[in-house]
C-alpha positions as CSV (number, residue, x, y, z in Angstrom):
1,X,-123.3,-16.5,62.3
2,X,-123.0,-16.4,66.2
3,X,-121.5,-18.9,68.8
4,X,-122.7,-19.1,72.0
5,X,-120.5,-20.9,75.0
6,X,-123.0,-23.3,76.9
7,X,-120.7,-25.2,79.3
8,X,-116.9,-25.2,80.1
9,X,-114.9,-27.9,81.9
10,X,-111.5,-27.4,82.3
11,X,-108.2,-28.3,84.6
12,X,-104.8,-27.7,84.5
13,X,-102.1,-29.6,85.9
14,X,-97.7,-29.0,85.5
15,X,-97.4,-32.7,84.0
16,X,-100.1,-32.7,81.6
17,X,-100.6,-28.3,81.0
18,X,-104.2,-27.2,80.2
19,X,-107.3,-29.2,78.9
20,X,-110.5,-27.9,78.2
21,X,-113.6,-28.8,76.8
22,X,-116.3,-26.3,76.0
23,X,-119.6,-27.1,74.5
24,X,-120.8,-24.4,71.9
25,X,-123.8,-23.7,70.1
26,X,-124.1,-21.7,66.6
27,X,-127.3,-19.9,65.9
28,X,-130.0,-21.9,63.2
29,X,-127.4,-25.4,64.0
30,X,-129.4,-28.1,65.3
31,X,-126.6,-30.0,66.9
32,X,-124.1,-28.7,69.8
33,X,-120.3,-28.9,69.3
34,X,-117.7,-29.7,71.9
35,X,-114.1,-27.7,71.4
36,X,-111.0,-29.7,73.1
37,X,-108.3,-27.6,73.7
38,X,-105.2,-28.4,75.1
39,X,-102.2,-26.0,75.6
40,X,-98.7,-27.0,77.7
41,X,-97.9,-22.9,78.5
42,X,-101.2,-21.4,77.9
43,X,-99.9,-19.2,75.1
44,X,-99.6,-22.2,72.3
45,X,-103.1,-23.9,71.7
46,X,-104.0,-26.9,69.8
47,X,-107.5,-27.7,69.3
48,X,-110.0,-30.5,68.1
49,X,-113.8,-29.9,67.0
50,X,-116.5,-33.2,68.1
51,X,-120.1,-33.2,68.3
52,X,-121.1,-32.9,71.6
53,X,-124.0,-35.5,71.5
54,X,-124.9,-37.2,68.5
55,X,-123.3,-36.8,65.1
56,X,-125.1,-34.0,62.9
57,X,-124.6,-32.1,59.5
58,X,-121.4,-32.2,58.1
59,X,-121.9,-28.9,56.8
60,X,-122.8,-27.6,59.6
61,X,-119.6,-28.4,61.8
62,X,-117.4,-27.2,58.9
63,X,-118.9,-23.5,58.8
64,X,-117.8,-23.4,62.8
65,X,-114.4,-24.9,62.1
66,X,-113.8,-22.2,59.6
67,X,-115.5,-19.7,61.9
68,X,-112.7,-21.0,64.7
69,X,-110.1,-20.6,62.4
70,X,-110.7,-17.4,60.4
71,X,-111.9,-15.7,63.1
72,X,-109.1,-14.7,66.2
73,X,-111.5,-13.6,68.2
74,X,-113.9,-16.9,68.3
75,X,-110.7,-18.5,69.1
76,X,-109.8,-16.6,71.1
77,X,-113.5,-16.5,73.4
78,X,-112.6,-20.5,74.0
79,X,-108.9,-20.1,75.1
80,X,-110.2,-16.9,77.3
81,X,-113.3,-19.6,79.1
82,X,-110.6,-22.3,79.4
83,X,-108.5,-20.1,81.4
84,X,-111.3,-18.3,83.2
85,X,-112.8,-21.7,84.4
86,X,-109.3,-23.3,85.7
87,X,-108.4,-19.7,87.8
88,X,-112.0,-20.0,89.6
């Protein structure tokens, strides 16, 4: 199972830390997702997992929730695109 990273918004501010939202896509989903994170120091993250457009397969959204939090480096790929998109 892969995810792909279709589209990153992000800013950062000192009052309100780092917010980003990135839209994924996982190979044989029909839906896209969109990841929120938010982080006040960049080093502590907390996200939340949305359908990006309309609401989809249950099942579906679950297998890339656990994918998000089994895998390090998955979660790791969204904090990275965060950051990368609010240093450009």
């Amino acid at each position: 199972m892969s995810m792909r990273i279709i589209n990153v918004k992000a800013s950062h501010s000192k009052d309100k830390g780092y917010l980003g939202h990135v839209e994924v896509g996982m190979d044989g989903h029909k839906s896209t997702y969109e990841v929120t994170l938010q982080s006040d120091d960049s080093r502590n993250w907390n996200y939340s997992l949305n359908f990006a457009k309309e609401s989809g397969s249950e099942e579906e959204i679950e297998q890339l929730e656990d994918l998000i939090e089994e895998d390090d480096d998955v979660f790791n790929a969204l904090v990275d695109a965060v950051l990368d998109k609010v240093s450009k």
